[in-house]
Backbone bond lengths (Angstrom), bond angles and torsions (degrees), N, CA, C in turn:
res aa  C-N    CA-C-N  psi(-1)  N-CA   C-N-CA  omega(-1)  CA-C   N-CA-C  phi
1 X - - - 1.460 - - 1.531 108.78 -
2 X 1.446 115.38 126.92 1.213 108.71 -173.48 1.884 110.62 -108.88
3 X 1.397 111.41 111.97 1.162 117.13 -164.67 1.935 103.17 -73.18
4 X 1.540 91.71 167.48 1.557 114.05 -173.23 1.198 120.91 -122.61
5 X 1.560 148.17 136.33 1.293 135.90 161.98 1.409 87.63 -128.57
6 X 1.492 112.45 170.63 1.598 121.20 -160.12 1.475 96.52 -157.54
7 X 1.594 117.80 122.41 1.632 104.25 -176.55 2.117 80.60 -135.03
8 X 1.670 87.90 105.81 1.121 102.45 171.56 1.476 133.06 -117.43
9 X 0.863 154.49 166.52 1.352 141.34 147.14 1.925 127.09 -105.30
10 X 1.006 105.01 -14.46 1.540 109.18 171.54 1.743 106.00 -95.95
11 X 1.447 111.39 121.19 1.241 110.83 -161.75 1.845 98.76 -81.94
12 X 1.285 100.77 -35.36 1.862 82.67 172.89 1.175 123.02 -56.83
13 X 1.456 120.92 -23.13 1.199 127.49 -154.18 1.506 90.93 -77.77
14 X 1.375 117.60 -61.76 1.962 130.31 -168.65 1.436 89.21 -61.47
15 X 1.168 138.24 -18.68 1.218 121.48 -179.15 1.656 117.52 -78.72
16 X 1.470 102.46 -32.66 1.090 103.67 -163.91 1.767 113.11 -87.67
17 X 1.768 101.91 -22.14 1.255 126.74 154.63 1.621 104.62 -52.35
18 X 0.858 145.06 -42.42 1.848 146.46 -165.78 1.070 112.14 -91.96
19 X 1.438 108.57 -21.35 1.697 103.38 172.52 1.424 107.81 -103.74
20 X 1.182 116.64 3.30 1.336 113.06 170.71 1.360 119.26 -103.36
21 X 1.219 118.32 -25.33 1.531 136.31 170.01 1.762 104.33 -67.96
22 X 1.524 119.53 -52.57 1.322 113.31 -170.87 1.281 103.41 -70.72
23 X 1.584 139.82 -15.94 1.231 143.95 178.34 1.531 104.24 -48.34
24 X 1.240 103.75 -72.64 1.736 131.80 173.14 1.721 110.75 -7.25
25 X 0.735 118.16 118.08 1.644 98.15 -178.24 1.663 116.33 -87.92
26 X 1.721 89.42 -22.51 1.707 90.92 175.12 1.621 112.21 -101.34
27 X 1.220 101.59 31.98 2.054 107.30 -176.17 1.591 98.27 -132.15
28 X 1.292 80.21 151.57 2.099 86.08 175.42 1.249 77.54 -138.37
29 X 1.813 119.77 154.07 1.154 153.09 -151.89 1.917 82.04 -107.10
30 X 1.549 148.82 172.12 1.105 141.49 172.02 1.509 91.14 -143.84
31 X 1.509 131.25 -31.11 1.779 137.26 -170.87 1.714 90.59 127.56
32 X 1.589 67.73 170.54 1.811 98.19 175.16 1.303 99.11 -131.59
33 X 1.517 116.95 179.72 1.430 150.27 170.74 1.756 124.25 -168.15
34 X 1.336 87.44 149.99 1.772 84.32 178.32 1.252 116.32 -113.52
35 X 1.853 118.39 19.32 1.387 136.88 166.82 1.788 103.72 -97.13
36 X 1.635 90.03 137.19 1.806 90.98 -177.91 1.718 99.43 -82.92
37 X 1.334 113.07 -22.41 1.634 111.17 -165.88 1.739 94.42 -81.01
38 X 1.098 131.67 -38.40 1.714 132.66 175.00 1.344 77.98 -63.70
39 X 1.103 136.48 -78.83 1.915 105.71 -119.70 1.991 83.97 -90.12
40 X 1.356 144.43 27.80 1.302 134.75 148.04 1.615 104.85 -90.15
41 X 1.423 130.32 -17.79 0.988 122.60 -171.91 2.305 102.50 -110.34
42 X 1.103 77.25 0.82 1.898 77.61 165.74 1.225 110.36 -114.21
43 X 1.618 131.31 -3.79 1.081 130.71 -153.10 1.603 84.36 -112.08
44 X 1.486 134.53 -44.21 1.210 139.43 155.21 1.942 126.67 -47.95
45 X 1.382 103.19 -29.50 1.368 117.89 149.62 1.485 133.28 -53.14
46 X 1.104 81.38 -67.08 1.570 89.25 -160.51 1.753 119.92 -105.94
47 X 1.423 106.54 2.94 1.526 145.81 145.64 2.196 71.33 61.31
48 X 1.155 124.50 90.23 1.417 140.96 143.81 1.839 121.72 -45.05
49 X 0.941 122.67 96.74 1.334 108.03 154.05 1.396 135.89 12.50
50 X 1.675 94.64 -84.81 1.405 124.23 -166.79 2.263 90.10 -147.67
51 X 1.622 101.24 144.16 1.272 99.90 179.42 1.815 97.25 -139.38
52 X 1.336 115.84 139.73 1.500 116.10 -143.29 2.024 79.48 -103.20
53 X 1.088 106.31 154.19 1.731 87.46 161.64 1.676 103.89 -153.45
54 X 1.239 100.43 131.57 1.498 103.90 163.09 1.537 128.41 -47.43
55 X 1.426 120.53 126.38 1.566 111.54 176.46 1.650 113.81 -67.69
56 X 1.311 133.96 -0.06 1.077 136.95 -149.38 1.483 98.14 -170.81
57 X 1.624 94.98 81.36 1.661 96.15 164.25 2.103 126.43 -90.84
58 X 1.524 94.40 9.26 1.181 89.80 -153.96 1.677 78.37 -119.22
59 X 1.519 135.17 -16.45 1.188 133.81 159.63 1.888 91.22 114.88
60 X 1.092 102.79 -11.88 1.651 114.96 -172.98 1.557 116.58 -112.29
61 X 1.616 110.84 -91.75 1.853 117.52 154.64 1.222 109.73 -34.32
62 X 1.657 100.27 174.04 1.147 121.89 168.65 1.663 99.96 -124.16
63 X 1.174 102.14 62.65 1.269 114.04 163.89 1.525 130.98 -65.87
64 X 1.697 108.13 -26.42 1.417 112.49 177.11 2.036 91.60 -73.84
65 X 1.403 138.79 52.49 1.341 118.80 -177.82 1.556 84.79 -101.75
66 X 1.786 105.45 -59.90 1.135 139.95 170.55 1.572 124.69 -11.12
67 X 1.713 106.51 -46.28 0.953 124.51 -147.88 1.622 89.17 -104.72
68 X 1.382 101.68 -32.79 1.608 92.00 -157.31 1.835 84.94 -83.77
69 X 0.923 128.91 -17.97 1.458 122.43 179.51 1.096 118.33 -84.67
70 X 1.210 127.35 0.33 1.596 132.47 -179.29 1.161 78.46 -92.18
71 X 1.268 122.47 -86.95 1.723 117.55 -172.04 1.403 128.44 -35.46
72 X 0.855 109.06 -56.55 1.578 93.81 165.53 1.677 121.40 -61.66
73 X 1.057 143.22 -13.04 1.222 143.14 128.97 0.754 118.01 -35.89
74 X 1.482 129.67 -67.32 1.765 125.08 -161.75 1.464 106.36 -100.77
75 X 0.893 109.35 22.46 1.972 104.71 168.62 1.708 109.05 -164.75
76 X 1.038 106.42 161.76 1.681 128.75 167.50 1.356 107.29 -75.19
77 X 1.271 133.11 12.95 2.043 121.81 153.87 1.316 100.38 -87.05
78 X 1.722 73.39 159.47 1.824 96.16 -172.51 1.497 82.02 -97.71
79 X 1.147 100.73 148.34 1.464 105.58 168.57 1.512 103.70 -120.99
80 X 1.424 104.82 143.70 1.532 129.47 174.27 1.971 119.08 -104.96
81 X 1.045 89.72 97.25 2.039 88.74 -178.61 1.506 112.98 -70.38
82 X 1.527 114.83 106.26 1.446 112.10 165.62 1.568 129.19 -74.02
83 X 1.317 101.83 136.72 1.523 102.61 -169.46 1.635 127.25 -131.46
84 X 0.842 100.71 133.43 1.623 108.95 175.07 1.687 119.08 -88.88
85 X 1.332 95.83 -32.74 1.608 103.89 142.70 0.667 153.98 -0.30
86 X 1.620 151.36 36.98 1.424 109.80 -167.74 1.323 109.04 -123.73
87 X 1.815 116.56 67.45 1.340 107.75 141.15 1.122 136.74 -127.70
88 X 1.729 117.28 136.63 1.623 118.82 -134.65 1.535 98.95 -49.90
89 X 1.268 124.87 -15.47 1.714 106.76 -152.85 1.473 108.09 -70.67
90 X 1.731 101.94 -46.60 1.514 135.11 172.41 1.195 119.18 -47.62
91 X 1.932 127.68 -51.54 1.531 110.83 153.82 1.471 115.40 -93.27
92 X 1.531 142.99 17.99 1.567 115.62 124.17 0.910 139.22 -39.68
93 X 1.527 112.55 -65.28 1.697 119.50 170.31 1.653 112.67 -47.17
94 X 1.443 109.24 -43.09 1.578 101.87 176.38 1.738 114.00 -53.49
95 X 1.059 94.16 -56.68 1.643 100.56 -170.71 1.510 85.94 -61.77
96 X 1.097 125.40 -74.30 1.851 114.17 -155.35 1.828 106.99 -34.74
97 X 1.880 109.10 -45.87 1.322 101.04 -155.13 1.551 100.53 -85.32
98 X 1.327 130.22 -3.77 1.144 137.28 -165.57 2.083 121.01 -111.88
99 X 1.280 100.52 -24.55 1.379 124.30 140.49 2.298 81.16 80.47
100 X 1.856 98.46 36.88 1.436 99.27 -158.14 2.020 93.46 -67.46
101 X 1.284 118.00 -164.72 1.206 119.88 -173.79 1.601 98.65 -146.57
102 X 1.393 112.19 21.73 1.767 116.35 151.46 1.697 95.24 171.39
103 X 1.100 94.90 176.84 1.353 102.46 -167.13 1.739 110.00 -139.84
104 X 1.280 145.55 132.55 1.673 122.70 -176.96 1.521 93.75 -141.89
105 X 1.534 104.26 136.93 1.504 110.37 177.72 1.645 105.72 -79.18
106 X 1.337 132.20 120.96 1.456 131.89 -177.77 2.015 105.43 -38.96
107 X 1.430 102.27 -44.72 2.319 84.60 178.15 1.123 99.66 -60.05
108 X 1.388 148.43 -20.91 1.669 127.87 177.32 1.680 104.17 -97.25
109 X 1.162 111.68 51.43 1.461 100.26 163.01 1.792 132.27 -83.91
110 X 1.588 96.56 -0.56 1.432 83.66 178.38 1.652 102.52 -80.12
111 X 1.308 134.79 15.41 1.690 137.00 -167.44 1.506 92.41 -104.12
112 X 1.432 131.12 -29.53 1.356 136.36 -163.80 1.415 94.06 -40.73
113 X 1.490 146.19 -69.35 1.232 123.13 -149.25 1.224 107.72 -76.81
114 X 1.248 127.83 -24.36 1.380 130.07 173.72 1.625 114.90 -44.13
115 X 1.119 89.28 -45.28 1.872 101.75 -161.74 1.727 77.00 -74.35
116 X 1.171 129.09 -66.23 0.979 125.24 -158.68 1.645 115.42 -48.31
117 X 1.490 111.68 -50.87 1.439 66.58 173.16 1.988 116.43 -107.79
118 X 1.159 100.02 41.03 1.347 108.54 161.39 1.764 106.69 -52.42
119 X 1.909 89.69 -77.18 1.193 117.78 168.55 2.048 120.40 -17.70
120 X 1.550 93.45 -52.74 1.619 92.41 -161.68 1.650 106.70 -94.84
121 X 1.732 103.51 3.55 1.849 100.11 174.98 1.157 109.94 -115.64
122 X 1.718 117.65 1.45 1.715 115.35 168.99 1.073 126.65 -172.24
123 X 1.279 116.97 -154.00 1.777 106.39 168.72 1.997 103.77 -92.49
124 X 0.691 110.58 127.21 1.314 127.63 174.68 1.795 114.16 -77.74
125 X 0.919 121.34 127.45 1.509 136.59 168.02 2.183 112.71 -33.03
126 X 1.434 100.64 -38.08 1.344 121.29 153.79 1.615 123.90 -40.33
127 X 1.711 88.91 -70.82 1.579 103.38 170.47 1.430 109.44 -50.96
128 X 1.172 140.49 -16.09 1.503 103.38 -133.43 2.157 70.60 -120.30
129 X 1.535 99.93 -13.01 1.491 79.40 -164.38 1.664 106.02 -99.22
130 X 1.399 82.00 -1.71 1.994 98.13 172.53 1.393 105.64 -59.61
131 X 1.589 110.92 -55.21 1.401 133.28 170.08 1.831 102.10 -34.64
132 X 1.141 95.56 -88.40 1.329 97.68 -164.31 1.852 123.84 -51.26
133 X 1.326 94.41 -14.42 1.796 118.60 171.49 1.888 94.76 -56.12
134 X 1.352 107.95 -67.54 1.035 120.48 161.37 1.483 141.07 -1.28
135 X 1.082 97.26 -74.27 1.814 141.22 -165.61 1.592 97.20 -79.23
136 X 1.399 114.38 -49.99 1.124 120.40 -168.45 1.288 120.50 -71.57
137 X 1.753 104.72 -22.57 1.834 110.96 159.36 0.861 118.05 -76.12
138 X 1.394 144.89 4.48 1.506 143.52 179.34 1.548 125.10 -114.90
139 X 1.210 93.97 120.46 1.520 104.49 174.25 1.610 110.63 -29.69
140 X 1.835 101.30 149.49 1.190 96.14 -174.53 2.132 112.46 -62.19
141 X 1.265 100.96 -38.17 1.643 100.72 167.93 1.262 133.66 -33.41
142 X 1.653 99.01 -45.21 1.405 129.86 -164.99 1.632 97.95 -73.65
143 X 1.436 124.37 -63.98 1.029 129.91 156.30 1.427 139.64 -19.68
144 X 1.642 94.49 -57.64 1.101 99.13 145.67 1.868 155.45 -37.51
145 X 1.240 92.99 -55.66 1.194 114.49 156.72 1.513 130.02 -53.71
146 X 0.992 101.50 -46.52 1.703 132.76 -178.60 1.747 90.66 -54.80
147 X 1.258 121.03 -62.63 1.134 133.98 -157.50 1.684 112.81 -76.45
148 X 1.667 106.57 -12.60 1.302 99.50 -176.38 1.505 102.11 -89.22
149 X 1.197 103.03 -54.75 1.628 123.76 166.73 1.618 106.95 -27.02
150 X 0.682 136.34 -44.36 1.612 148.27 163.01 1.363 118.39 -66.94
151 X 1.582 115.87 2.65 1.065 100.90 173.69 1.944 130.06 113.40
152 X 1.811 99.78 -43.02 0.829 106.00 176.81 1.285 126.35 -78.20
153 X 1.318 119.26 164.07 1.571 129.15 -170.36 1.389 124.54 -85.19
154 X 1.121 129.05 80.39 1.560 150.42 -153.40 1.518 92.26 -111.46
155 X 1.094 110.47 149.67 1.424 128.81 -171.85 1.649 91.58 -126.45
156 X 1.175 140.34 126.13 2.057 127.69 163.27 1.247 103.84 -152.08
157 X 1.117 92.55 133.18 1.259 131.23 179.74 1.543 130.67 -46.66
158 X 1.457 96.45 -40.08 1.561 123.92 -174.05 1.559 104.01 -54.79
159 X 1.443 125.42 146.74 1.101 105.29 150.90 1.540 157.46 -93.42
160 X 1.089 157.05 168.10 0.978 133.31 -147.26 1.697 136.53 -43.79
161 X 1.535 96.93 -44.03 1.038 125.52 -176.89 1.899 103.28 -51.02
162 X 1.746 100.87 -58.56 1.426 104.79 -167.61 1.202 97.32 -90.14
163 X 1.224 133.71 2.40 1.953 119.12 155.12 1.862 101.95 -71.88
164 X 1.227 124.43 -41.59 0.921 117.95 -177.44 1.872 117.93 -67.30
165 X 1.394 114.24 -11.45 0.955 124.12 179.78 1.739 121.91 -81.16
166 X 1.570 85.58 -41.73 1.567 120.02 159.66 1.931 117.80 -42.15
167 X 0.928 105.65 -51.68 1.303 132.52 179.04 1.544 121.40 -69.87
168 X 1.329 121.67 -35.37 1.135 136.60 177.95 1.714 95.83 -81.66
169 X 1.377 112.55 -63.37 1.649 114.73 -176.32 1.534 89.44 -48.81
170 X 1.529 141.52 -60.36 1.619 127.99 -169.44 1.248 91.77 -43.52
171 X 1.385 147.08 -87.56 1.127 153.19 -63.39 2.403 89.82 -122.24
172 X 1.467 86.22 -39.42 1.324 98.14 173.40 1.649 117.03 -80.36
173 X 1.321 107.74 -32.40 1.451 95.39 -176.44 1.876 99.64 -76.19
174 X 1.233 123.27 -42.41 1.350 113.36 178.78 1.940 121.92 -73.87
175 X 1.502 101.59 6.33 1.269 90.25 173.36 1.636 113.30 79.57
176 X 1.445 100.00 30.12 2.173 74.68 -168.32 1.851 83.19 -137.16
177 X 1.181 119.21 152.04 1.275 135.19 174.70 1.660 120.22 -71.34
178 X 1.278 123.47 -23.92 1.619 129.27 178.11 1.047 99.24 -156.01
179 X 1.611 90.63 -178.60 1.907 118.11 178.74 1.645 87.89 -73.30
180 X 0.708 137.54 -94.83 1.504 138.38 -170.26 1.553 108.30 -24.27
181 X 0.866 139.74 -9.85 1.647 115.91 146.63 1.580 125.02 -88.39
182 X 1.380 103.09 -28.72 1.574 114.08 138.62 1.364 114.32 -7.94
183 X 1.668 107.40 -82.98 1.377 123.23 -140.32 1.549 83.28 -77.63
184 X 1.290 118.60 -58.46 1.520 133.50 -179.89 1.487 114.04 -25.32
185 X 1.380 115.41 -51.21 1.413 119.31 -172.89 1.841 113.57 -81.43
186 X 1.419 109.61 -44.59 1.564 111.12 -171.00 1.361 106.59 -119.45
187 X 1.824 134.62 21.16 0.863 135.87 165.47 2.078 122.54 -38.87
188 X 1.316 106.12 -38.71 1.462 101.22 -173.54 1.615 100.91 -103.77
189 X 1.668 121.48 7.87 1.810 120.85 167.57 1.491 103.04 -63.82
190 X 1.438 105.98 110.80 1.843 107.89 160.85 1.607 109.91 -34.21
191 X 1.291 126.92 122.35 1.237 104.83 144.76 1.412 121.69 -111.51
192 X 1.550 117.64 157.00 1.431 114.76 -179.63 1.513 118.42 -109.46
């Protein structure tokens, strides 16, 4: 059963999300909210699958960026950013600053369960180009780095000192405090 959390702010909208989710025979609905501090502390509860989030909880910001990046930090859901959106620049930056693991423009919602459980049985074609959205802002060093931290087998040159320097510039341009949110966030991205 692949569970749901929903951090919305238009109540027809979560509604119409809940009746489409309880339809599902392999989805259970878990709630919604249109608070980012509730749905980090239900999403830590009730440990969701996959948690869908509005880019625009306030009908204005893009406050759902925030939200969907806390969560994916502090838990194992994939999170999916819903959007009204659709211009690419607006969900790049979302996905880049939000580190989401798919993204769905609200007029294609009859695909939502699809993605959904795309989303909760693998890496998705989404993911992988979120990833590379990613990758593609970072210096080749930075990259570098990125790539050892992950595991892969990098040979560099640099010495210690300025790999470690290397690492800090990754670590700052993506916003994340250690290697372990690193590993945390793109642990199951193939790399080649």
């Amino acid at each position: 059963m692949i569970t749901v959390y929903l951090v919305e702010d238009d109540k027809d909208f979560c509604l119409l999300i809940q009746r489409t989710i309880e339809k599902a025979e392999d989805m259970e609905f878990l709630g919604c909210t249109n608070h980012p501090e509730t749905a980090l502390e239900q999403v830590e509860e009730l440990k969701p699958d996959v948690v869908l989030v509005d880019l625009c909880l306030d009908g204005e910001s893009l406050e759902g960026i925030e939200t969907a990046r806390k969560i994916r930090l502090s838990s194992d859901a994939k999170v999916l950013i819903l959007t009204g959106y659709e211009d690419m620049n607006t969900v790049s930056e979302a996905c880049f600053r939000s580190f989401a693991s798919e993204y769905i423009f609200k007029k294609d919602f009859l695909y939502l369960t699809d993605r959904i459980r795309a989303s909760a049985t693998g890496i998705t074609s989404s993911e992988i180009l979120i990833f590379s959205l990613i990758v593609n802002r970072l210096t080749p060093s930075e990259k570098s780095q990125l790539y050892k931290i992950l595991g892969k087998d990098i040979q560099l040159m640099s010495s210690p000192k300025t790999q470690a320097n290397q690492k800090s510039q990754l670590l700052k341009r993506l916003g994340l405090s250690d290697s372990r949110e690193i590993i945390h966030l793109f642990k199951n991205i193939p790399i080649s």
